[in-house]
Every structure is written in C-alpha cells, then in structure tokens.
C-alpha positions in Angstrom: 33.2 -9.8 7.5 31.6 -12.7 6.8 34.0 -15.3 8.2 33.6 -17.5 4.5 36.9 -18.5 3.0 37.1 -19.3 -0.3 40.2 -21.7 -2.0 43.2 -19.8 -3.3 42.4 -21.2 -6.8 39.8 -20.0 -8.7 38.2 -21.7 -11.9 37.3 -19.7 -14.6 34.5 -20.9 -16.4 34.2 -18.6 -19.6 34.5 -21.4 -21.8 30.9 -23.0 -20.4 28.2 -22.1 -23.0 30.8 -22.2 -25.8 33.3 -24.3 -25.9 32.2 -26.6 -23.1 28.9 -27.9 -22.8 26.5 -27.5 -19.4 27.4 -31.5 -18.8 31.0 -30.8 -19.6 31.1 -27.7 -17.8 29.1 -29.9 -14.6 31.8 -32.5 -14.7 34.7 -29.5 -14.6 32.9 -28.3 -11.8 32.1 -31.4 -9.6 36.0 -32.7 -10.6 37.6 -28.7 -9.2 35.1 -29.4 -5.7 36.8 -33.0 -5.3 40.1 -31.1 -5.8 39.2 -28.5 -3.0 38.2 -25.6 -5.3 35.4 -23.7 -4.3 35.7 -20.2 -6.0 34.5 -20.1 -9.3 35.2 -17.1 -11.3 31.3 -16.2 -13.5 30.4 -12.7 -15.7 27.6 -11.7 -17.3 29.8 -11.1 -20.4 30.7 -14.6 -20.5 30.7 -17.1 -22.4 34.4 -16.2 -24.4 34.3 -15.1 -27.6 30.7 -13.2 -26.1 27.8 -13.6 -28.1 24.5 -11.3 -27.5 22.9 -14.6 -28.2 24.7 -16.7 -25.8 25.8 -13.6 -23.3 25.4 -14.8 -19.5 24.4 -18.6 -20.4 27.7 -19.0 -18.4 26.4 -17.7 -15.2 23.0 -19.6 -16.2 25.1 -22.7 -16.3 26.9 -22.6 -13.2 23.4 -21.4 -11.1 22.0 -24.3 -12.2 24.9 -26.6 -11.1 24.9 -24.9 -7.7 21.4 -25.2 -7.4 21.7 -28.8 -7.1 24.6 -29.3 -4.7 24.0 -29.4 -1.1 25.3 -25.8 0.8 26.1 -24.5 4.4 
C-alpha cells in the first residue's frame, strides 16, 4: 500500500472541456482544494456529451492544472 489518502469526496470534472472552460474548470478546482478535496474523478471518454473532437481534453485540462500546483 502506498500510505496516500485521498478525501471522501470526489469531484467529477466531465463537464471541463464542454461546458466549463479550462479557467472555469481551474477555479472549480483550486475552490474543491481550499475545501479539502483532493480526488478528482478524470476519463479519457470525458468531456460529457463525448466528442471524438474534444475526447480526453478533460484529462488534458486537469494535467495541466496539476502541473502547476506544488506536490508531496
């Protein structure tokens, strides 16, 4: 086991690509961190309704955010 623990509330962010833009989507993210969330819930069949032109711009979205926060 890996000894990581994640928050018991996940946010699902199939509506990032699509309905929410990547600076929405950053600001739902950054505002679910200051609330204590830290497991995000990404497929590479999102964004919701999928799209084979927007299929996995969700997970594209959410590397990009994590890319730029500080991790341990």
């Amino acid at each position: 086991m890996s000894g990581l623990v994640g928050s018991e509330i996940c946010l699902g962010t199939m509506t990032f690509g699509e309905q929410a833009s990547e600076k929405e989507a950053f600001a739902i993210m950054d505002r679910a961190v200051e609330a204590g969330v830290d497991f995000f819930d990404a497929a590479e069949l999102y964004p919701v309704p999928p799209s084979a032109k927007k299929v996995g711009i969700t997970e594209e979205i959410v590397g990009r955010w994590l890319k730029a926060k500080p991790r341990h």
